[in-house]
Residue frames as qw, qx, qy, qz and C-alpha x, y, z in Angstrom:
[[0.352, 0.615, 0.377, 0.596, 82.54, 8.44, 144.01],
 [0.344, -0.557, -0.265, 0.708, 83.45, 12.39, 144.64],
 [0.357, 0.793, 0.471, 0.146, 81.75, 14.77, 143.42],
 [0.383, -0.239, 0.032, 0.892, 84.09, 18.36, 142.45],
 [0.247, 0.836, 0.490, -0.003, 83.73, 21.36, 140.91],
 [0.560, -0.426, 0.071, 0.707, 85.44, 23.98, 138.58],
 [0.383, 0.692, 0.572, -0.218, 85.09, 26.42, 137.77],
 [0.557, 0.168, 0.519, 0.626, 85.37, 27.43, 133.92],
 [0.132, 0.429, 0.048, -0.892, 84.83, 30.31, 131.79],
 [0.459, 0.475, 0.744, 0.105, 81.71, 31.01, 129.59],
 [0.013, 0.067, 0.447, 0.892, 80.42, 32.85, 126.96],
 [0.195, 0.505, 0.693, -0.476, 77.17, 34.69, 127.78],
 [0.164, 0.069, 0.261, 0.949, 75.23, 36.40, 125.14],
 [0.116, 0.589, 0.467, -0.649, 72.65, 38.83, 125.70],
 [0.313, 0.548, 0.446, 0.635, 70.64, 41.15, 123.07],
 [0.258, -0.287, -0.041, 0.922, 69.94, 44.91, 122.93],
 [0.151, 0.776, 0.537, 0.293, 67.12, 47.15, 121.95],
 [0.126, -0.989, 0.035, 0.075, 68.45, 50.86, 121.96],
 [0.784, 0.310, -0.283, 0.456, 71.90, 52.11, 121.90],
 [0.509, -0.658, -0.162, 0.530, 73.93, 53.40, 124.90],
 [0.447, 0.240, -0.026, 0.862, 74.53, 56.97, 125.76],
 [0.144, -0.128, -0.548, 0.814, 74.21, 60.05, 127.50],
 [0.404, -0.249, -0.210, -0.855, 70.61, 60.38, 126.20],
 [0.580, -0.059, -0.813, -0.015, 69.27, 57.06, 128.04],
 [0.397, -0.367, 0.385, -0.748, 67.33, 58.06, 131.23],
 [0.934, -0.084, 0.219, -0.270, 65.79, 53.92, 131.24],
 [0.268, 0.432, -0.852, -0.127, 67.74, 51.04, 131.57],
 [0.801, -0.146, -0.099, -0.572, 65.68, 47.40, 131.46],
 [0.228, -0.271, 0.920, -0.167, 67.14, 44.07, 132.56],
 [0.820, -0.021, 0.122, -0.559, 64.46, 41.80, 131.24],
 [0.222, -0.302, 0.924, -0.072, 64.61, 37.96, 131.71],
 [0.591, 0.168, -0.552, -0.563, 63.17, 35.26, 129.64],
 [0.760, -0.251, 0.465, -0.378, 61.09, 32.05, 130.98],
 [0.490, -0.402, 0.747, 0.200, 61.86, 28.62, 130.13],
 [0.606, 0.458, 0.641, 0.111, 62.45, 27.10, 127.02],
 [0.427, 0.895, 0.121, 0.045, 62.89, 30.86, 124.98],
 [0.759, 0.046, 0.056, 0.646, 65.50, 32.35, 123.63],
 [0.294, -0.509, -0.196, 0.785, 66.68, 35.81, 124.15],
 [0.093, -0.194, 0.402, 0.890, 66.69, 37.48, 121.15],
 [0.212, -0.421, -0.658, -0.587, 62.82, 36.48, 120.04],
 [0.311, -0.733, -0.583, 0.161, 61.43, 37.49, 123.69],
 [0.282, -0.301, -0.044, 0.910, 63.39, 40.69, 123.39],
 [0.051, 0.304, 0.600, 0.738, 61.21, 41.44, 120.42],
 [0.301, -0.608, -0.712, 0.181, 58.12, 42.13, 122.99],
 [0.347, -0.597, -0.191, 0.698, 59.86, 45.11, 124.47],
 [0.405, 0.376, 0.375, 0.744, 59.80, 47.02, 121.04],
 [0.144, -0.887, -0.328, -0.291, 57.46, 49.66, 122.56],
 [0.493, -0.765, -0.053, 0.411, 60.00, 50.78, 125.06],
 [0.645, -0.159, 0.179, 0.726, 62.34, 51.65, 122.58],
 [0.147, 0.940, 0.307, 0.016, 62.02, 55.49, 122.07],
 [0.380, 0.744, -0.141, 0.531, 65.27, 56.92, 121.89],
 [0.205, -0.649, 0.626, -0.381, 65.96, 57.25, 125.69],
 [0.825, -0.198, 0.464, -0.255, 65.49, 53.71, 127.21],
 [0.315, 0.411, -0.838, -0.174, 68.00, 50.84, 126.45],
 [0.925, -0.151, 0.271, -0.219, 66.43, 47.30, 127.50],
 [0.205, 0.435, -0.869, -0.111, 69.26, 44.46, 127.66],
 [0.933, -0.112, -0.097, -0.328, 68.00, 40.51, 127.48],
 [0.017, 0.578, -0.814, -0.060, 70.59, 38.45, 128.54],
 [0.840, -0.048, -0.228, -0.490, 69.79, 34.77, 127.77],
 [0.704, -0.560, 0.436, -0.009, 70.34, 32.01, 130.22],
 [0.142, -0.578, 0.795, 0.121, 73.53, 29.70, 130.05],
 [0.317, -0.184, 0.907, 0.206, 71.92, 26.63, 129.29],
 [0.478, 0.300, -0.140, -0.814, 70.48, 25.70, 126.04],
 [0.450, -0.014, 0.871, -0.198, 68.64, 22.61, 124.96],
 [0.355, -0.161, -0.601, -0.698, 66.25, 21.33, 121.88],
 [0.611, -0.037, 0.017, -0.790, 62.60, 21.97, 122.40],
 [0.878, 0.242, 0.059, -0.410, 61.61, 18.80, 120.61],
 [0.975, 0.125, 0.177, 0.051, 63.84, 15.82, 120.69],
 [0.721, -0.028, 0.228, 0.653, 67.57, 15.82, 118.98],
 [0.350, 0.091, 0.547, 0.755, 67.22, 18.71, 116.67],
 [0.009, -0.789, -0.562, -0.249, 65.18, 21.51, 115.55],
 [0.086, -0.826, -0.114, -0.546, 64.09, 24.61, 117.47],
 [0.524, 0.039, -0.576, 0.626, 66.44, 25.61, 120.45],
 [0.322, -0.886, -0.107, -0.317, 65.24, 27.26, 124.05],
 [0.171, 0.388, -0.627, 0.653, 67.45, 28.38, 127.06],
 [0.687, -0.455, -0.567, 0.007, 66.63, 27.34, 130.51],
 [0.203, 0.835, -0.335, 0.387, 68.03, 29.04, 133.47],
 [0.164, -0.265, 0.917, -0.247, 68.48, 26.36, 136.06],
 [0.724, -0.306, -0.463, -0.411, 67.05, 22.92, 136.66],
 [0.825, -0.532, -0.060, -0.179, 67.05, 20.92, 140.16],
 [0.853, 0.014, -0.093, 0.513, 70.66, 19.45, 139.39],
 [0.560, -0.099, -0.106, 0.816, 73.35, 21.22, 141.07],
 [0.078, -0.837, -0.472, -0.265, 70.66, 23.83, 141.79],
 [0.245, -0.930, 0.097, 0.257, 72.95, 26.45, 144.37],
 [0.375, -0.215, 0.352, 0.830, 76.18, 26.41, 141.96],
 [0.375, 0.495, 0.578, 0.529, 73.57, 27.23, 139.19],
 [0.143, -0.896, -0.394, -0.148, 72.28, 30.50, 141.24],
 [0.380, -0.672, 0.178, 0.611, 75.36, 31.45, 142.51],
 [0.479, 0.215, 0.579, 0.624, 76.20, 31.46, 138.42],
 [0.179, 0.732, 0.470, 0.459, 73.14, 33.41, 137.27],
 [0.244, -0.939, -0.198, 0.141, 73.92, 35.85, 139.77],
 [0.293, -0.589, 0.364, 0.659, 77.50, 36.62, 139.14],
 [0.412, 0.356, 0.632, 0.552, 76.48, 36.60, 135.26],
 [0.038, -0.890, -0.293, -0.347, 73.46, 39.56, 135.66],
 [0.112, -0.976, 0.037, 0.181, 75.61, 41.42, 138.08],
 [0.496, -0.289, 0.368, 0.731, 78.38, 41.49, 135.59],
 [0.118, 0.513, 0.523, 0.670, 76.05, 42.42, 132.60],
 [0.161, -0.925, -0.341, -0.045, 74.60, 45.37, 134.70],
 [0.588, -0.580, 0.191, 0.531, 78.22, 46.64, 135.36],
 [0.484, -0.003, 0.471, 0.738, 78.95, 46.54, 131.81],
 [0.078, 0.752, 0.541, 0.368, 75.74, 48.41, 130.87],
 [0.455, -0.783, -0.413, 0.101, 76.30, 50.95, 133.34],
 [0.524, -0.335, 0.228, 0.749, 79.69, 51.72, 132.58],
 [0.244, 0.142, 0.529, 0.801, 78.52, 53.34, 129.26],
 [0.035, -0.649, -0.442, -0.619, 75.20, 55.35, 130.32],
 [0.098, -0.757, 0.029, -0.645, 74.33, 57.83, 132.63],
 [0.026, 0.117, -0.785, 0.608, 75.00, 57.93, 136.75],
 [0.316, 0.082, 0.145, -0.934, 71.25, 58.62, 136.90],
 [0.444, -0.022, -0.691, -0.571, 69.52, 56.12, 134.88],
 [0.740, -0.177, 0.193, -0.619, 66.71, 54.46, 135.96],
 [0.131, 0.179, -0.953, -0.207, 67.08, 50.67, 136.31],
 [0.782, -0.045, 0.289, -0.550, 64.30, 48.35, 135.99],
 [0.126, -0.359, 0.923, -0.066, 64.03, 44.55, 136.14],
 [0.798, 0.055, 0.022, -0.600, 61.52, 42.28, 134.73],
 [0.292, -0.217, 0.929, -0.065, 61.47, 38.50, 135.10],
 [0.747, 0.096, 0.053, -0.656, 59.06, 36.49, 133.23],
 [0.920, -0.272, -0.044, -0.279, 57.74, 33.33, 134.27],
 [0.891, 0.057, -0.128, 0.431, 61.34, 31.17, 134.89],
 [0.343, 0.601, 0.004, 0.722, 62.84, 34.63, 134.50],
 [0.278, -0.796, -0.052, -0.536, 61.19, 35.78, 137.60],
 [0.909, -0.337, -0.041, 0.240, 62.76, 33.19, 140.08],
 [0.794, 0.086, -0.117, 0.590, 66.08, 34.05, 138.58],
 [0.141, 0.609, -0.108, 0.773, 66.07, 38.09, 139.00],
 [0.661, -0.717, 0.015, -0.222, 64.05, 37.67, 142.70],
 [0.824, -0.443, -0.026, 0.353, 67.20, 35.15, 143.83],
 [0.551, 0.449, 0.048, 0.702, 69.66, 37.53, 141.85],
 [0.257, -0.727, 0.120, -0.626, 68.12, 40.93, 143.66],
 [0.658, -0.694, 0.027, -0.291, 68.03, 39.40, 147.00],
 [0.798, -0.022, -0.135, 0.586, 72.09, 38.93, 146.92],
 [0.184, -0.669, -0.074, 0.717, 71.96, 43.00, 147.88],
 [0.264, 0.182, 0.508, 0.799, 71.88, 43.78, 143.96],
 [0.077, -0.725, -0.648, 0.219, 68.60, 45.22, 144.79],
 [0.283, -0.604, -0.098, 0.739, 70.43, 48.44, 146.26],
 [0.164, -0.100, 0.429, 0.883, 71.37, 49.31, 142.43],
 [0.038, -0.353, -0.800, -0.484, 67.89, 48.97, 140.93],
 [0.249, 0.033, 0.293, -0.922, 64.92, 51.24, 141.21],
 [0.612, 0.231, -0.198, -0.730, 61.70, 49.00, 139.73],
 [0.116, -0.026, 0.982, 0.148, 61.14, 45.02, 139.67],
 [0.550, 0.327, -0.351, -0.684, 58.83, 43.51, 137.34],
 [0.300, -0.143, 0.943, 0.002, 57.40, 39.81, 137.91],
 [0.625, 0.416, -0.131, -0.647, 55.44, 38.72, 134.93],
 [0.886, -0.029, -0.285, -0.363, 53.53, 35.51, 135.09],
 [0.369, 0.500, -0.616, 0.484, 56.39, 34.76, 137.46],
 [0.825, -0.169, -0.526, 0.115, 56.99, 32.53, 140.60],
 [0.063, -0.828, 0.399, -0.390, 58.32, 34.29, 143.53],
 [0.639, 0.162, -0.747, 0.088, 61.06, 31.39, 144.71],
 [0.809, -0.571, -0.042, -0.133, 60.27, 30.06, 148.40],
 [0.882, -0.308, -0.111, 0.339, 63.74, 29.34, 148.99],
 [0.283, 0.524, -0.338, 0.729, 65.34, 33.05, 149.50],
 [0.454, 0.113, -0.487, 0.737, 66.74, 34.01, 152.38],
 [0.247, -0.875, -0.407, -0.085, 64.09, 35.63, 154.85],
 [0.420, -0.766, -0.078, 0.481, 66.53, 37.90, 156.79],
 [0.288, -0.241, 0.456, 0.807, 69.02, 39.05, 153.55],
 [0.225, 0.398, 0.754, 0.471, 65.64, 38.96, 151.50],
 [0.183, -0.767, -0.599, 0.136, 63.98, 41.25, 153.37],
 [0.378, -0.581, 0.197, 0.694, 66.88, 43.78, 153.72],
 [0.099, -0.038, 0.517, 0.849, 67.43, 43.88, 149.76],
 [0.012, 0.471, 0.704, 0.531, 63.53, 44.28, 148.82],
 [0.176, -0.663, -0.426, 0.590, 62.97, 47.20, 151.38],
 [0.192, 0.676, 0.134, -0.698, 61.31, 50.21, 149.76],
 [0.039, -0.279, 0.566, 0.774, 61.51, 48.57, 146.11],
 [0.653, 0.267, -0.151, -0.692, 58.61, 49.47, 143.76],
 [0.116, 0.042, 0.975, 0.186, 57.34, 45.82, 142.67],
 [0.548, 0.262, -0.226, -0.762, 54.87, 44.82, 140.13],
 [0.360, -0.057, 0.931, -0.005, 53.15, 41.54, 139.51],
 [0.611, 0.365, -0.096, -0.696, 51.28, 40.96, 136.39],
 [0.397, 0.078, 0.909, 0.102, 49.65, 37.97, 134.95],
 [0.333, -0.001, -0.469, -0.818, 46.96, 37.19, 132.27],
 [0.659, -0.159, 0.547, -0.492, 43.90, 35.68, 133.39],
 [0.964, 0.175, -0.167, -0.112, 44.11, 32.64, 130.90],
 [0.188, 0.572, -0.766, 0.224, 47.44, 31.93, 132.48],
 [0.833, -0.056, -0.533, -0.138, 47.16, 27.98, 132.78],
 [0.715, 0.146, -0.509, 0.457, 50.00, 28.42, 134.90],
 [0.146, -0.295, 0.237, -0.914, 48.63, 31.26, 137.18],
 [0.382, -0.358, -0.842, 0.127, 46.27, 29.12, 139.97],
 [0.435, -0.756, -0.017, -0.489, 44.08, 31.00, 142.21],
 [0.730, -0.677, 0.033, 0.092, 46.27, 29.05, 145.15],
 [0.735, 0.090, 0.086, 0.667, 49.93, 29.53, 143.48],
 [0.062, 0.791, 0.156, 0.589, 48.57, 33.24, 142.96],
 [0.671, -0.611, -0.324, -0.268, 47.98, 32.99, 146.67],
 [0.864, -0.389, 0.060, 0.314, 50.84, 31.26, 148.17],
 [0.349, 0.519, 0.005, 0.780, 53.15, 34.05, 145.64],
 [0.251, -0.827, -0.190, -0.465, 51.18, 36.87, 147.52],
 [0.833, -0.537, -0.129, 0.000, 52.09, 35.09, 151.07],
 [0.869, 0.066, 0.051, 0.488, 55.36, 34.48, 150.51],
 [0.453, 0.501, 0.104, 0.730, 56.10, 38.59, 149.57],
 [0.465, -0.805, -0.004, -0.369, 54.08, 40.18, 152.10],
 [0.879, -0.331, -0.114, 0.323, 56.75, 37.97, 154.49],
 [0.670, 0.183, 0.103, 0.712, 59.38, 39.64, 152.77],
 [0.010, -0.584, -0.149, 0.798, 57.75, 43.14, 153.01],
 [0.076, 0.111, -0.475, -0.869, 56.64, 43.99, 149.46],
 [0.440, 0.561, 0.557, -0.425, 53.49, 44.95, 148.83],
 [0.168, -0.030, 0.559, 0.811, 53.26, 44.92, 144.88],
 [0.307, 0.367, -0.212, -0.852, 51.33, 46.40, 142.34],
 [0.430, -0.017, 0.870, 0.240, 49.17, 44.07, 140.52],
 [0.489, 0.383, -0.324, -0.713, 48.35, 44.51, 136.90],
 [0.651, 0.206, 0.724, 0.098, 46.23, 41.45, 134.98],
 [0.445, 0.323, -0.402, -0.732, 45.24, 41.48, 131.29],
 [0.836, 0.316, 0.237, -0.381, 43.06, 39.62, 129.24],
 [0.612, 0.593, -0.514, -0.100, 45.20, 36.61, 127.87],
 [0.983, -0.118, -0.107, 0.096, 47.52, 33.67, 128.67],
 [0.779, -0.389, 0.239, 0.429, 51.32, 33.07, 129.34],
 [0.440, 0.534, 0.199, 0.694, 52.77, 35.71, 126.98],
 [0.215, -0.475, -0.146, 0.841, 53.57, 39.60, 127.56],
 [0.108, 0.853, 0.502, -0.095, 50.72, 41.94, 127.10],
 [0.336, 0.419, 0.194, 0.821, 52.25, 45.24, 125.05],
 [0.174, -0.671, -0.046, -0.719, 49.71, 47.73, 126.25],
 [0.778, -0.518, -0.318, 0.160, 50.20, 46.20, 129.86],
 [0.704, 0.110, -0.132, 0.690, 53.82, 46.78, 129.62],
 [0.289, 0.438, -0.004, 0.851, 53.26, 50.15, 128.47],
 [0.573, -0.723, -0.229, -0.311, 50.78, 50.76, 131.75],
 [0.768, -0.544, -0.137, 0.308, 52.86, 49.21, 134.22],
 [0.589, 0.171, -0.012, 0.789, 55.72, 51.36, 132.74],
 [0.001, 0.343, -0.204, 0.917, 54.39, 54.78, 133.47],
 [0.608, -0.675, -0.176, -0.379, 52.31, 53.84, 136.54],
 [0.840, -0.367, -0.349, 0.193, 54.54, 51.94, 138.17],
 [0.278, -0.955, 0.086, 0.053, 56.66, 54.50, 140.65],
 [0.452, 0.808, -0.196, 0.322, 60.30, 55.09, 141.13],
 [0.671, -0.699, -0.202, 0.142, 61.66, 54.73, 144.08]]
């Protein structure tokens, strides 16, 4: 048996809070974790929208029922199978949707990135293909930082970027040694982040957001 591989075109679809144009001084990138679907985790961000700040969700490629045959759908953004075509994907997907956003609002804008929990894996291996360079802000919320980037190309793309790391403390999924072995794993890399908690579990924390949004720096 031989295994191949071709590749095909897809249909990606993403949602939108704000509307491009030359008022837009924020532009968000935020990534959903596993199991959700774009368009109901987009709903979180509502506080950012003020009239200058566009946030785009794009939701991953593969989608799947929740609960058996039927019912409620989630997206996923890789699993184990065929695990480096799936990252080379998600990466030439988000750095086409940041191209297309980009074409249509200011030179100037601010970009930020947020990843939550699944989400964060995919934007860390996504930024640390040099996409970095464009972006001024990452954002890992309740989020994994993956063990299996690149130490010499990782380092290079996460030099001098701002980086946050928030969690809730009822996060089931937040361990005092996974917390730990995250921490370890960035300091390698150089990045010394920011770290916001809130009271709560596995979910995004509105008045967090809106903290980590005007504390968190610019580079």
């Amino acid at each position: 048996m031989n295994e191949h591989s071709l590749r095909v075109p897809r249909t990606a679809r993403y949602y939108t809070l704000g509307t491009p144009s030359d008022q837009i001084k924020d532009l968000w990138i935020v990534c959903h974790g596993y199991g959700q679907l774009a368009r109901y985790f987009l709903r979180h961000f509502s506080g950012l929208d003020n009239g200058q700040t566009l946030v785009v969700a794009p939701e991953a490629l593969s989608r799947f029922y929740l609960d058996g045959f039927s019912g409620r759908v989630g997206a996923t953004w890789m699993t184990k199978e065929d695990r480096l075509a799936e990252i080379e994907d998600q990466a030439s997907y988000l750095n086409l949707l940041l191209q297309e956003q980009l074409q249509h609002l200011p030179q100037d804008v601010h970009i930020t990135v947020l990843g939550f929990s699944q989400g964060g894996a995919t934007v860390s291996r996504w930024l640390a293909t040099q996409e970095a360079r464009l972006v001024h802000r990452l954002v890992l919320w309740a989020a994994s930082f993956p063990e299996d980037i690149d130490f010499t190309s990782g380092k290079a793309a996460f030099a001098h970027l701002p980086v946050a790391m928030v969690y809730g403390t009822q996060d089931q999924f937040i361990t005092p040694e996974a917390l730990q072995r995250k921490q370890q794993l960035m300091a390698q890399l150089g990045i010394q982040p920011q770290i916001y908690t809130f009271e709560g579990g596995h979910s995004i924390h509105p008045e967090t957001l809106a903290l980590v949004d005007s504390a968190l720096e610019i580079r």
